[in-house]
LUMLOPA-476193 format. One record per residue: x, y, z of N, C-alpha, C, O, CB in turn; residue in one letter. Coordinates in steps of 0.001 Angstrom, whole numbers, plus 500000, padded with zeros to 6 digits. Glycine has a CB too. Layout:
<rs>
XYZXYZXYZXYZXYZa/...
</rs>
This chain:
<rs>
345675655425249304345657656837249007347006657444249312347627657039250295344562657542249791x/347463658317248591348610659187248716348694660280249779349597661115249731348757659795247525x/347784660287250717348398661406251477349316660844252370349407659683252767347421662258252226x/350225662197252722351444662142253603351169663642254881350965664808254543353095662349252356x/351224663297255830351086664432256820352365663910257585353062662935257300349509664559257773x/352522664964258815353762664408259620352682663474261199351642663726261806355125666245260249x/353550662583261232353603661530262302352549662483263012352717663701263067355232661096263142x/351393661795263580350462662361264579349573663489264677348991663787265720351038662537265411x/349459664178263486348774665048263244347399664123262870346352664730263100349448665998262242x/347287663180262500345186663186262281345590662338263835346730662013264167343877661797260278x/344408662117264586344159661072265459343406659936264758342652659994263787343420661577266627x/343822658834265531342741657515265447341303658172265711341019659250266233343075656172266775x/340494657164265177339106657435265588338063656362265102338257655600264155338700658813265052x/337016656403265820335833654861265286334546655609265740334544656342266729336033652867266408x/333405655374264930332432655882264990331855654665265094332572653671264982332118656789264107x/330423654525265332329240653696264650328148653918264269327493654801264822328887652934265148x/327573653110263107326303652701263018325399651983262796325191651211261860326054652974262771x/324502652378264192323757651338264384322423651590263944321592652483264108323816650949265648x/322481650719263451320923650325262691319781649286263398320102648165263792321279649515261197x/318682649712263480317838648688264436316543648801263361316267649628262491317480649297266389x/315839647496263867314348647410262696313165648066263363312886648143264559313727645621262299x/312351648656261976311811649798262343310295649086262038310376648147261247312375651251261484x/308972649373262521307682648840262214307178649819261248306650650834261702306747648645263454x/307286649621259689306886650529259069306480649657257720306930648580257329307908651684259029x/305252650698257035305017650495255822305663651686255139305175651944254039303612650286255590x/306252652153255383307862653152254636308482652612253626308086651478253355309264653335255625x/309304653023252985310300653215252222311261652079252683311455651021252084310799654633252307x/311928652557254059312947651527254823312194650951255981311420651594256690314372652276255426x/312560649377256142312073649173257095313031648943258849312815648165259779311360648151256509x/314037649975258658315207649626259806315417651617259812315164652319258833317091648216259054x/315830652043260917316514653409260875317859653611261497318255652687262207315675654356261504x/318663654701261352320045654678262215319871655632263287318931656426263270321418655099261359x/320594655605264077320675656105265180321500657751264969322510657594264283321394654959266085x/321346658869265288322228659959265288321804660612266630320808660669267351322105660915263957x/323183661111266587323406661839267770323504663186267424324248663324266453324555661412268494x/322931664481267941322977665412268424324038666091269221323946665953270441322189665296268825x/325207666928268674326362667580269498326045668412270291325384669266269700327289668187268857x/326218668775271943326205669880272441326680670974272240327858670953271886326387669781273147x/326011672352272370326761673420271990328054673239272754328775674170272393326053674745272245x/328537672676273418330383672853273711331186672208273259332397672413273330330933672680274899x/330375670893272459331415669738271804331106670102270078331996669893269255330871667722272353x/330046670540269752329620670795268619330329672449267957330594673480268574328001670678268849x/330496672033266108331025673308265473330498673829265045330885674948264709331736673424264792x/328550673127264599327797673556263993326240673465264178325891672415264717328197673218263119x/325354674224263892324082674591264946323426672834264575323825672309263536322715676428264302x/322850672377265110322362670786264858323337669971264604322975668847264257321441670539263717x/324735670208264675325486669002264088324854668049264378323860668228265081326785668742264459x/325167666829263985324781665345264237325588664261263492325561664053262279323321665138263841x/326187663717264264326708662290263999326647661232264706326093661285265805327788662256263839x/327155660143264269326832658675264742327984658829265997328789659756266083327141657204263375x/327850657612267007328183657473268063329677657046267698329887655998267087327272656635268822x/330768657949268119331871657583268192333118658673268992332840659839269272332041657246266834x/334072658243269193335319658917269279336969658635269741337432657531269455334940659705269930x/337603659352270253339253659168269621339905657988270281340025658030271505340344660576269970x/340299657037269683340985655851270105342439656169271138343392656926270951341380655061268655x/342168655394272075343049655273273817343693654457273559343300653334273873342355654860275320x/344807654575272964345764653593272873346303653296274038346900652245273805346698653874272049x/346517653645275483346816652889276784345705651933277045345969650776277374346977653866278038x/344085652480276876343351651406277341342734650098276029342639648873276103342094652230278141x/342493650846275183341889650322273536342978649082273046342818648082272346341996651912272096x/343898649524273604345001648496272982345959647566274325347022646951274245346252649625271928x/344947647831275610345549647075276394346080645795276504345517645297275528345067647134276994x/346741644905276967347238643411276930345965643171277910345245642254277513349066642949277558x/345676643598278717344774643391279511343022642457278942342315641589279455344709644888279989x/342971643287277631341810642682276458342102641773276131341086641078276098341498643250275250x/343163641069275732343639639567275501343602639074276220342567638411276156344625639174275149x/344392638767277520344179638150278917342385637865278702342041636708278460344719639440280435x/341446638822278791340265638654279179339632637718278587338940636779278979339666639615279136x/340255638438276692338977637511275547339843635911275583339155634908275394338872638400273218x/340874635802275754341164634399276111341041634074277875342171633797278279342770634102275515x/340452634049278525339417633490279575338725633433279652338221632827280597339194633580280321x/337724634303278270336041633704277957336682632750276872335905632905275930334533635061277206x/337535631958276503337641630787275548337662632041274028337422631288273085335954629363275735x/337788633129273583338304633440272306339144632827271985340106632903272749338657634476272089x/339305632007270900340559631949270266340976632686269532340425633757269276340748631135269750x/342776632023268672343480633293268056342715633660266347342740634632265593345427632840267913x/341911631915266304341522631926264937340165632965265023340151633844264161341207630272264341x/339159632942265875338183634045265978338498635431265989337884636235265288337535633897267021x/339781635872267043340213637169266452340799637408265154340365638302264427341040637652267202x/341622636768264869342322636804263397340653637269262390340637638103261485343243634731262882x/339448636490262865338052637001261645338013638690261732337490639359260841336054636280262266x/338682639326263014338272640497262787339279641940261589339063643136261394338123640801264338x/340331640978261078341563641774260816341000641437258988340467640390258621343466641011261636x/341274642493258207341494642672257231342977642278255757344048642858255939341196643641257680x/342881641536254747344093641919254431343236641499252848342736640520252293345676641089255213x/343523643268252563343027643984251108343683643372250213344279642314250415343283645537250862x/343624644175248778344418643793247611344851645812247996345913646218248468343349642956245710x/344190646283247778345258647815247995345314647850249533344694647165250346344466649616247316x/346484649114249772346957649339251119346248649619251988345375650479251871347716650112251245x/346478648914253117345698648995254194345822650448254958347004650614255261346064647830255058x/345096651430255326345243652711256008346193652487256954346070651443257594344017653264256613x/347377653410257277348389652954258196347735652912259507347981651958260245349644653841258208x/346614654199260031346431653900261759345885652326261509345771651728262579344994655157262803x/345564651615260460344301650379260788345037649375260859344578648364261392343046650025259666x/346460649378260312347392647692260138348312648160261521349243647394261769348736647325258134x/348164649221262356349425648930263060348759647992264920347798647248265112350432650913263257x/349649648439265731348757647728266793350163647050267769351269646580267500347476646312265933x/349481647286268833350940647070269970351025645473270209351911644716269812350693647957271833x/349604645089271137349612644175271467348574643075270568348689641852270654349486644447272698x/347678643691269807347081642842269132346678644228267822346944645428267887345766641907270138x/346023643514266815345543644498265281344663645127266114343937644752267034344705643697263630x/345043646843265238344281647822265281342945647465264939342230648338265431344755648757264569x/342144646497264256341449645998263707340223645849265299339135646319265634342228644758262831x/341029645112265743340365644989267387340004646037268068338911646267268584341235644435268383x/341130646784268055341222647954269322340275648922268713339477649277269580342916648762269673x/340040649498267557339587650557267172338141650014267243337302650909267338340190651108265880x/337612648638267216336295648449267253335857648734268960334855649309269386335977646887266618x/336986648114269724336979648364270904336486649911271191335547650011271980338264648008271353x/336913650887270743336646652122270806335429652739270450334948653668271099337431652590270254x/334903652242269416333724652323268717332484651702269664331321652097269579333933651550267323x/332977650596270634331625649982271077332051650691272556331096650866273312331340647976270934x/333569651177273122333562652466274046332661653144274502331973653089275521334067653316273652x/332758654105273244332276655186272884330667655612272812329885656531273052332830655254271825x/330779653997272204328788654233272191328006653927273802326825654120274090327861652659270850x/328960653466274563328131653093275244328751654342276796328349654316277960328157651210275261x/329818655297276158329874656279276901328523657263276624327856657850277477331222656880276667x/328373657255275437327868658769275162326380658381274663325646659352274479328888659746273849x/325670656739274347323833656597274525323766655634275393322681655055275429322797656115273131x/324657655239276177324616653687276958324117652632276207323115651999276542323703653622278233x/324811652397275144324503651318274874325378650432274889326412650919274431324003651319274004x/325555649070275257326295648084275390326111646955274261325224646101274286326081647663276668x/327090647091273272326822645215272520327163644646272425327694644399271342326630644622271682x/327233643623273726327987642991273922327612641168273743326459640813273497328343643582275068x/328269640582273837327532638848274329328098637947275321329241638129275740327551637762273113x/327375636994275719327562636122276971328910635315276711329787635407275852326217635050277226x/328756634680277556329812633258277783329115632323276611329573631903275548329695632327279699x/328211632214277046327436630823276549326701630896275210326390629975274455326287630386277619x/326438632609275064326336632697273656327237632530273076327071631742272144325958633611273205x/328498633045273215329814633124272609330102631241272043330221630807270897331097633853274030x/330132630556273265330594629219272864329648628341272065329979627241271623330952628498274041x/328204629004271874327561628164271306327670628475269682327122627632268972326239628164271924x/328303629567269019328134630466268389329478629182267320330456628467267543328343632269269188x/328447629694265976329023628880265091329270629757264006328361630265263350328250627707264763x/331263630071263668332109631142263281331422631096261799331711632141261216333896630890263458x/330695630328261073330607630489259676329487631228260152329597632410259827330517629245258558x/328688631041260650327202632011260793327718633633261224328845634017261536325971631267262336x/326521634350261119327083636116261307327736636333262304328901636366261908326047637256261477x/327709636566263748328509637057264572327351636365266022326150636168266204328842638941264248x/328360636242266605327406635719268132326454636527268237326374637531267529328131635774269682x/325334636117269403324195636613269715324818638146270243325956638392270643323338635602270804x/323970638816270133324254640105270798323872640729271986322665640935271866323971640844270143x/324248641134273051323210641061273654323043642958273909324105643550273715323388639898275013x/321670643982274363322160644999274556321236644785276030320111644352276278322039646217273382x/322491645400276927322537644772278294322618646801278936323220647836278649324371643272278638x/321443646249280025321502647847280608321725647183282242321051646353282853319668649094280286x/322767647818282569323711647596283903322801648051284955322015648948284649325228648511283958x/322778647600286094322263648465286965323190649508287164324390649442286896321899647862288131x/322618650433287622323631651647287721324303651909286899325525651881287046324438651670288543x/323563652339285469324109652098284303324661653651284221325756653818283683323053651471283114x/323980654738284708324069656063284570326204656177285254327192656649284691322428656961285765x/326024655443286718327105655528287298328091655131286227328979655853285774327104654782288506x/327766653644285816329199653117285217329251654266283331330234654666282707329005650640284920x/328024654393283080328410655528282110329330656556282330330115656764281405327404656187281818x/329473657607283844330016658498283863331573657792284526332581658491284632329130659578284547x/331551656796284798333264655984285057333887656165283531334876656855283285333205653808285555x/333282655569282752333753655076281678334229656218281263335423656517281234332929654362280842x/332964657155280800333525658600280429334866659263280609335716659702279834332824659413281033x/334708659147282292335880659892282384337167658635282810337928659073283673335597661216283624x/337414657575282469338388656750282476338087655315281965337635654366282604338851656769283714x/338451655386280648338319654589279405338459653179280018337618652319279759339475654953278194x/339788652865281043339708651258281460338352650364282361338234649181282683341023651115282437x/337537651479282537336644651052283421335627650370282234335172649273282558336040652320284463x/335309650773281196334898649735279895335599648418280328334767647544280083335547650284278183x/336325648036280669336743646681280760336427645975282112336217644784282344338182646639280503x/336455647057282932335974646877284310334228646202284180333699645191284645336090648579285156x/333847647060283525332451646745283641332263645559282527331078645227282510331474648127283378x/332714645130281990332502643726280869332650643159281998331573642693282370333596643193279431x/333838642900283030334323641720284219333017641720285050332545640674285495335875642188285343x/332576642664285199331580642915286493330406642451285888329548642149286717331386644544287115x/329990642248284390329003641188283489328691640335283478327592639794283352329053640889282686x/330415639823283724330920638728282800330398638687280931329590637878280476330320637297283631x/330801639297280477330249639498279171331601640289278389332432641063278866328694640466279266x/331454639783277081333081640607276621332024641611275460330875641175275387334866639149275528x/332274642672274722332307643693273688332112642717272446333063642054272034333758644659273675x/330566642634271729331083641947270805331334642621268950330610643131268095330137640769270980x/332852642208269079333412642715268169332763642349266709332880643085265729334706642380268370x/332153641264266710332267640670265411330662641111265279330746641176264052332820638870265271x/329944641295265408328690642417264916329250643409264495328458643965263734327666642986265955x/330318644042264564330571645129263779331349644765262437332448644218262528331310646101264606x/330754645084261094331159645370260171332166646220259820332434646739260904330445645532259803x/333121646846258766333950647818258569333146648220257212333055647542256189335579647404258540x/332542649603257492331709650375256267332642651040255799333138650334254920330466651348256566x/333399652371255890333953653287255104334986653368256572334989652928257721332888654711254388x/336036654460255444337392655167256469337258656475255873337132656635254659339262654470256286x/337288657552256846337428658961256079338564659346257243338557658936258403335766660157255916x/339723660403256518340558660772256728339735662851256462339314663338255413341789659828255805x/339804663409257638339566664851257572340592665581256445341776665388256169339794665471259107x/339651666440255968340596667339254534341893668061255272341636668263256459339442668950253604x/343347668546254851344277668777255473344035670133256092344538670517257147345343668599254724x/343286670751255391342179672524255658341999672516257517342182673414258339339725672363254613x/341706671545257620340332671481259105341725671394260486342717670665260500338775669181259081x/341366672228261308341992672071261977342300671227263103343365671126263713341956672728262028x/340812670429263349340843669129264311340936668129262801340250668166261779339106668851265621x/341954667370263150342368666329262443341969664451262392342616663749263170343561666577262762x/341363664054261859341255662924262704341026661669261214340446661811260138339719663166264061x/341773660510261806341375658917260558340517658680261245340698658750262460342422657356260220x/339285658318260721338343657136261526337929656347260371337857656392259143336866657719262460x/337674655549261453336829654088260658335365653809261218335201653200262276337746652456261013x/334252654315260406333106654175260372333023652299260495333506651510259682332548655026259040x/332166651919261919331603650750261269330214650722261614329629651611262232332279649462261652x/329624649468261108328226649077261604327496647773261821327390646743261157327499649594260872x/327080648140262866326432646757263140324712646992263153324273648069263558327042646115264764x/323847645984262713322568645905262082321867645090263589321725643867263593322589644921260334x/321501645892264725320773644805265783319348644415265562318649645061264782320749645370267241x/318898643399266208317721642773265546316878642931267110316603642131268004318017640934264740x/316606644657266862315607644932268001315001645895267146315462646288266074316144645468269574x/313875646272267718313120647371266924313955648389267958314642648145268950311107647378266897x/313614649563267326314407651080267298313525651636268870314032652419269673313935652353265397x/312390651124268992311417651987269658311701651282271261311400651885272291309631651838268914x/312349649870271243312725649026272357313883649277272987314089648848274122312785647798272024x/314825650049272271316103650302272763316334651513273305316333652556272651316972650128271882x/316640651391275094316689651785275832317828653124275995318707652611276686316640650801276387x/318205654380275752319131655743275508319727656029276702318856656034277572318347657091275042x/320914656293277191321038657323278324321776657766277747322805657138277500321349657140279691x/321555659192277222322964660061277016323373660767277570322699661622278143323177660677276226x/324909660684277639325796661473278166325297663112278416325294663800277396326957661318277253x/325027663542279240324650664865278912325778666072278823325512667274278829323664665199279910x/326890665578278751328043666777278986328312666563276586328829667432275884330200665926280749x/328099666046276391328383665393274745327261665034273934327424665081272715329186664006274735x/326068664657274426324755664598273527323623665223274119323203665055275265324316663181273212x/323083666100273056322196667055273684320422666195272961319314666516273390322739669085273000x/320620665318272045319679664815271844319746663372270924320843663462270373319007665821271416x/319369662600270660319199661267269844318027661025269144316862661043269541319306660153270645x/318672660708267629317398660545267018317116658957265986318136658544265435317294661978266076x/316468658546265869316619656803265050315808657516263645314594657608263831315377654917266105x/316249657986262393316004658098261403316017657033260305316753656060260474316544658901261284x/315576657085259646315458656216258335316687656844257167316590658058256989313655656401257643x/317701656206256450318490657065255492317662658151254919317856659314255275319067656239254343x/316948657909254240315958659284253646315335660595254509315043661720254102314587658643253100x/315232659915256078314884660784256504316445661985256776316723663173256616314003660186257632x/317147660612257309318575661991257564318969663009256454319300664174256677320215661241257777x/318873662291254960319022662660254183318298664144253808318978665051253329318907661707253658x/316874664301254069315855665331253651316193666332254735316503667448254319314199664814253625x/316193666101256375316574666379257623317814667443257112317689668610256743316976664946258573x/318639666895257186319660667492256638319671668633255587320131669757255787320235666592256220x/319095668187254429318928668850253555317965670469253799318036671506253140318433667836252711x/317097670133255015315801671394255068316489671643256183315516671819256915313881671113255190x/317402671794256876318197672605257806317749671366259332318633671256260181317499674686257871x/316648670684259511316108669976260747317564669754261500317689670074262682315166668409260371x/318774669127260661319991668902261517320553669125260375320114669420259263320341667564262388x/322255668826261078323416669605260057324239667740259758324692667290260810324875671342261275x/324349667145258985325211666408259164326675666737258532326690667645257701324672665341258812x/327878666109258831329014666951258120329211665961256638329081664742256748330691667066259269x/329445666414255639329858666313254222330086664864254136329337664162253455331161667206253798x/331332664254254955331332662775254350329919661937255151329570660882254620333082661891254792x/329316662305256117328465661679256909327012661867255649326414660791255602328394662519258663x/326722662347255216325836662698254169326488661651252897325904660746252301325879664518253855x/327747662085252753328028661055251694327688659360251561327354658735250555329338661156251645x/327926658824253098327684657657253501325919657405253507325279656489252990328447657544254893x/325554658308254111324155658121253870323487658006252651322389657474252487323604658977254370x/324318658618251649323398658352250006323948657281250134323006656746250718323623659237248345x/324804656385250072325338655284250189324096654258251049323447653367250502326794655566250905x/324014654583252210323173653796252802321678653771251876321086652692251910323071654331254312x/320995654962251003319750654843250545319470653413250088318494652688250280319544655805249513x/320806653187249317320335652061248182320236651057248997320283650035248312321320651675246886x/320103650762250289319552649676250651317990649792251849317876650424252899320867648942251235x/317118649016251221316031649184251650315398648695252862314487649200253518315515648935250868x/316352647117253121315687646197253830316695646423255258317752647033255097315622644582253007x/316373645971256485317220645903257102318097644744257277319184644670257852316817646262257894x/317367643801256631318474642472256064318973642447254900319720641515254602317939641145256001x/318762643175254237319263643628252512320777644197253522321773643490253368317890645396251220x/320891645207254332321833646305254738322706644640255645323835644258255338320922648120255952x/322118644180256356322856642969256931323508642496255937324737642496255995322062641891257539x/323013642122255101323855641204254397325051641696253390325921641056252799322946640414253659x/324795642848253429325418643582251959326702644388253222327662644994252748323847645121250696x/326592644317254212327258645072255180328805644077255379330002644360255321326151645245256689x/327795642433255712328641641451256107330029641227254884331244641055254978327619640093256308x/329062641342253791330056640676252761331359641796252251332580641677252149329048640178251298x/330264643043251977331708644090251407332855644068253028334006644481252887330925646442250926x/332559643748253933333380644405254849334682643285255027335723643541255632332476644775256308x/334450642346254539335533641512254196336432641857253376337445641199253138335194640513253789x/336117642970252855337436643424251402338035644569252099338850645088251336336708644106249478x/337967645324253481338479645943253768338077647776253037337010647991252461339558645152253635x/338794648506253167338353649845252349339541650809252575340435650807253422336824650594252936x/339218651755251387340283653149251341339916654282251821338712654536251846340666653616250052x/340558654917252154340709655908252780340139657315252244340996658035251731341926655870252973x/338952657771252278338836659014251505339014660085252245338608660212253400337655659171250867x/339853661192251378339816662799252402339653663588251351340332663617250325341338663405253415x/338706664244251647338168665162250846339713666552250325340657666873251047336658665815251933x/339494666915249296340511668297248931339395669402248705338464668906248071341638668114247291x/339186670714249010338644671451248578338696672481247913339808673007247977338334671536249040x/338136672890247433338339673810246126337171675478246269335982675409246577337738672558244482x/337662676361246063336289677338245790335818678147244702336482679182244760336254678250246603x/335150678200243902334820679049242939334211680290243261334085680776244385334107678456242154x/333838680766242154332651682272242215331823682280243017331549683314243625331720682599241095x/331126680989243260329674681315243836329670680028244986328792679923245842328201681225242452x/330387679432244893330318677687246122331623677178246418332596677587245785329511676024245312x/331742676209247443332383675477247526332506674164247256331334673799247355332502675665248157x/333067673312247012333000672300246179334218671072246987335401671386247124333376672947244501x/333734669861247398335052669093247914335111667697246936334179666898246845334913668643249781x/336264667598246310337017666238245436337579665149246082338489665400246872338208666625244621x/337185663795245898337021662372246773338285661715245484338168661886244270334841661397246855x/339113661175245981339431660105245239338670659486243756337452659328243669339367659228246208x/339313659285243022338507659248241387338605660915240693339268661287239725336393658746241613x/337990661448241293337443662751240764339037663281239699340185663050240078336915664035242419x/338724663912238535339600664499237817340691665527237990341693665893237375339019664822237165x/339841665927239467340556667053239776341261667198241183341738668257241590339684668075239592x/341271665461242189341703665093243203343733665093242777344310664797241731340759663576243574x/344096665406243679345808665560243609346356664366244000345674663593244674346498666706244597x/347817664010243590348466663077243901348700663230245499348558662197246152349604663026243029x/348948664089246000349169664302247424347740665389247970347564666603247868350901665091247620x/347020664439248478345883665175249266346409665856250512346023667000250753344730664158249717x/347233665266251297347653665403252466348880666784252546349464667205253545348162663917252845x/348996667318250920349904668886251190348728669335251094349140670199251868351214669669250083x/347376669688250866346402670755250328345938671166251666344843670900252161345139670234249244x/347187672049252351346820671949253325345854674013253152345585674574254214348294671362254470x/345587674597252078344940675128251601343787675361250907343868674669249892345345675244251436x/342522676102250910341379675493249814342101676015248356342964676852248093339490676296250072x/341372675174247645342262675470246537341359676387245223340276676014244774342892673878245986x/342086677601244786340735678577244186340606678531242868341697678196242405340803680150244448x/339781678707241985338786677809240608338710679833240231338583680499241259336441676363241243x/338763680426239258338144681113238126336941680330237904336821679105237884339048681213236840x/335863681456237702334455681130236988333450680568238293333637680461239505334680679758235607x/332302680276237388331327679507238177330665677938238320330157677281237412330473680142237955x/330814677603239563330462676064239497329578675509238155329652674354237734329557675731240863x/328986676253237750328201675480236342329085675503235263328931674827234245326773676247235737x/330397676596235558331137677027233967332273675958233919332979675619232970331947678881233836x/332241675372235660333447673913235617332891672954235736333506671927235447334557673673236675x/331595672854236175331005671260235991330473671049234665329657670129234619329749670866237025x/330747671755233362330405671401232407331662671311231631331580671203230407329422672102232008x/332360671331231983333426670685231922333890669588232192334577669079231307333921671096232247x/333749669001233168334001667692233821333676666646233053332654666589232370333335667525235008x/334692665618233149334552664298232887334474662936233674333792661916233577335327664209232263x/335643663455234626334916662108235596334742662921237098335450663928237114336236660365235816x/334124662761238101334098663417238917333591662637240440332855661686240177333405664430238351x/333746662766241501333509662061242535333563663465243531334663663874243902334602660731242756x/332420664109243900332581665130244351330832665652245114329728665270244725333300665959243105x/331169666678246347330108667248246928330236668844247012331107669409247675329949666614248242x/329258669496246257329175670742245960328197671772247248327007672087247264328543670662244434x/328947671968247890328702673345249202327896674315248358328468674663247326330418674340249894x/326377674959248628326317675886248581326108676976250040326187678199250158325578675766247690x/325830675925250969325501676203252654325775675014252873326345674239252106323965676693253310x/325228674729254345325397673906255306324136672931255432323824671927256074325689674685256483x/323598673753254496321851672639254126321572672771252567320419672502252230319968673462255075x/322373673109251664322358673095250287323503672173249525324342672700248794322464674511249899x/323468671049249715325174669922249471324081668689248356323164667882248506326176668684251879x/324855669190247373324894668125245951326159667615246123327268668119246299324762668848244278x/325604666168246004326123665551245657326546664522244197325835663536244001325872665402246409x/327365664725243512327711664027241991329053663290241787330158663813241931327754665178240841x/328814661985241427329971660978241453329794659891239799329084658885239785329738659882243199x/330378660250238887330527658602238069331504657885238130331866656949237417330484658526236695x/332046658464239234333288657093239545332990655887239903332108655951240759334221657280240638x/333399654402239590332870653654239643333375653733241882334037654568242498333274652480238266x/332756652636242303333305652655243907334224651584244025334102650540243383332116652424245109x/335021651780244719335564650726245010335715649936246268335294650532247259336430650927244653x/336074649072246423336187647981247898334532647335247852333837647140248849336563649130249856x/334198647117246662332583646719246635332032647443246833330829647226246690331997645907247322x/332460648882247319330925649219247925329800649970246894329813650085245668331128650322249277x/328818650432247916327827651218246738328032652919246300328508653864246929326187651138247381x/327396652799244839327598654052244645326281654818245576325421654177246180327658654311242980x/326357656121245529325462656937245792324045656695245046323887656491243842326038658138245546x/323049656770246057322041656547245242321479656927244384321331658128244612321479656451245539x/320941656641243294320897657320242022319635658846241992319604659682241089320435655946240855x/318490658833243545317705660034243097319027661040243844318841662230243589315760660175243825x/319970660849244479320800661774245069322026662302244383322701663294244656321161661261246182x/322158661420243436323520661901242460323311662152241382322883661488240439324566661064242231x/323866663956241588323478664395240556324516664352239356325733664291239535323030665563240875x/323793664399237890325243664458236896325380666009236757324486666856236765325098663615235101x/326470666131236652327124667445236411326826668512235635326881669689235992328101667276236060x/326322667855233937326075668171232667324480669079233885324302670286233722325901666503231124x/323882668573234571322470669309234404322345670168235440321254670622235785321208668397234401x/323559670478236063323532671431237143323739673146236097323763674228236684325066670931238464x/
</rs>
């Protein structure tokens, strides 16, 4: 993607999601996990997103993580499985990296993060690790509740190296390779907290109802294990707020039903790596409207729009117009159409087809 900002304006960032199997004669048989923002960390009444936040490049990218994962026996060829190399450009925060690929560190952050803010740990043994055969999915996993899990939660919180502290005090390392690489969204240049992240996910093979929560209470005010459809409707009838690309990913997630359908389809696209989407926005007469990469009306430089950008007429008098389009239409904060015939790229899926709407019938 073409945007250009100056040096350090977005931050790093890694989210996750985790998906666990659900006992249902439903629709899906696995749900994801969302988190609930506190009114002091949150911008919007229910926000909700997946477990993540801003990459520590003193601790995330320590030499200290190498030392470790080579004294549980990692080798260089097992880390090298976690690094990417695309046919298009790799996002600059994701190829760079001090002591080892960003590829590492930012997952590092992601499995941080989750286990600052629901305690969850996914990590694996010694002995799983060595028994673990690299063509098969990713070592056993294990999700491990510490004694004094509340304590080492609020260490971690407030000093990121103690995540490493507490793997030693395990003996157990972070396991990286359960996490997949789903999407990268880059924030529109508009927003004033700035941030790249890299959404990933890992698919655990526990039911949803077995896995044990402590959340942070200064950062999550509640947790919920939904089904895609449910976040999707949730969202939609005001129940929670999710933000624009987090909704986007979720029509994305519909089209898969199974929770081994989502395993498998997770494992394979995430080998091709992915691009970078940042939304540009636009406003007309009556809505707001944000343009994804593809769309007809996305700019060569996303990264100057550092303005919304303003439309004559009404959203029906320009979507009947349109020809190709990759786009999510604002009418509130619980009224978001979504419409895309761009094909996707990096393998992944389009939006699911009862959620994307064509343009012509709006």
């Amino acid at each position: 993607m073409g945007a250009t900002t100056q040096t350090g304006t977005y931050r790093p960032s890694a989210s996750l999601i985790l998906a666990a199997k659900q006992d249902s004669l439903e629709e899906y048989d696995y749900s994801l996990l969302l988190i609930k923002r506190t009114e002091g960390t949150s911008y919007a009444l229910n926000h909700c997103v997946f477990p993540g936040g801003v990459f520590d490049p003193k601790e995330d990218e320590s030499l200290e993580w190498i030392t470790y994962f080579k004294s549980f026996g990692v080798t260089d060829e097992q880390l090298k499985m976690l690094s990417h190399s695309q046919n298009t450009p790799r996002p600059e925060f994701l190829s760079g990296g001090e002591h080892f690929p960003r590829d590492i560190a930012l997952r590092l952050t992601a499995l941080r993060e989750s286990f600052e803010e629901v305690g969850i740990l996914l990590c694996t043994s010694q002995t799983d690790f060595m028994e673990w055969d690299s063509k098969s999915c990713h070592p056993r996993t294990l999700l491990l509740e510490p004694g004094e899990r509340s304590e080492w939660q609020h260490r971690v919180h407030n000093d990121a190296s103690q995540f490493l502290e507490l793997c030693r005090h395990l003996n157990v390392i972070p396991n990286l390779w359960s996490l997949q690489e789903w999407s990268i969204w880059r924030t529109a240049a508009t927003a004033n907290r700035k941030y790249d992240t890299v959404y990933y996910i890992s698919a655990l093979d526990e039911q949803a109802k077995n896995i044990s929560l402590l959340l942070e209470p200064h950062e999550v005010a509640s947790a919920h294990w939904m089904s895609p459809a449910e976040a999707w409707t949730s969202s939609q009838t005001g129940v929670i707020w999710l933000p624009f690309m987090l909704l986007y990913d979720i029509a994305r997630l519909m089209n898969l039903h199974s929770w081994q359908e989502l395993l498998n389809f997770a494992r394979q696209r995430s080998s091709r790596g992915g691009t970078m989407l940042q939304p540009v926005y636009y406003r007309c007469d009556d809505c707001m409207f944000g343009v994804l990469p593809g769309d007809e009306l996305y700019p060569m430089e996303p990264g100057a729009c550092t303005q919304t950008n303003i439309l004559s007429g009404s959203v029906n008098e320009l979507h009947r117009k349109a020809k190709q389009y990759n786009r999510y239409i604002v009418y509130d904060f619980h009224h978001v159409v979504l419409a895309s015939n761009v094909p996707p790229c990096d393998g992944h899926l389009p939006l699911q087809p009862l959620v994307n709407t064509k343009l012509a019938k709006l």
